[in-house]
N, C-alpha and C positions, 0 to 999 in steps of 0.2 A: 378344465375344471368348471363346475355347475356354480351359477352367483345361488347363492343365499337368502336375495332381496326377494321375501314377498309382499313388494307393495305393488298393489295392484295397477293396473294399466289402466291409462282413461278411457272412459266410455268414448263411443264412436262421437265424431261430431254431427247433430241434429243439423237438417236441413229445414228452417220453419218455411224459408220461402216456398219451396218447392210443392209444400200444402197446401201451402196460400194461392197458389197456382193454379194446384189442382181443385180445391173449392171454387173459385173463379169459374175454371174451361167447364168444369160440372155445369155449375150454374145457368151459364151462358148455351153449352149444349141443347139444354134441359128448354130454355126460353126458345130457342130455334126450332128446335125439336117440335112444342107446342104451338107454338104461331102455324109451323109448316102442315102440321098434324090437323089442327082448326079450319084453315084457311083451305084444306082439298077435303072437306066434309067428313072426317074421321073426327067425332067428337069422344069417342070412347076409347081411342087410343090417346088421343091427347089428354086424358084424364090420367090415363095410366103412366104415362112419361111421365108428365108432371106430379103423381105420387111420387114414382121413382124417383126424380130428380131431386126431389124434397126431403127423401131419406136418406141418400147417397151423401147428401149435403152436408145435414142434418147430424148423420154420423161421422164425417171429418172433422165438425166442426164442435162435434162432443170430445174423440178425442185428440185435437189441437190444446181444449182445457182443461185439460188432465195434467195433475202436477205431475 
């Protein structure tokens, strides 16, 4: 026989560390990335990493504060 109860199930449980994480390795990528990019005369690619990096970031960290 089928139960009756529709109370809902709880939502998954939210991992925040593991974005926390990933804003971090971003970050840090993004720093290596530019330094390495700099440092063998690629200044135009190192501009464009570190865009990148800056939005990738940027957007985890819009929504990590999102209610």
């Amino acid at each position: 026989m089928t139960s009756i109860d529709r109370t809902p199930s709880p939502p998954p449980e939210s991992r925040p560390d593991r974005l926390a994480w990933a804003i971090i390795v971003t970050a840090c990528l993004s720093i290596v990335a530019v330094v390495v990019l700099a440092l063998t005369a690629h200044p135009e690619a190192a501009t464009a990493v570190a865009a990148i990096g800056t939005a990738v970031a940027g957007l985890q960290v819009t929504a990590r504060n999102r209610p």
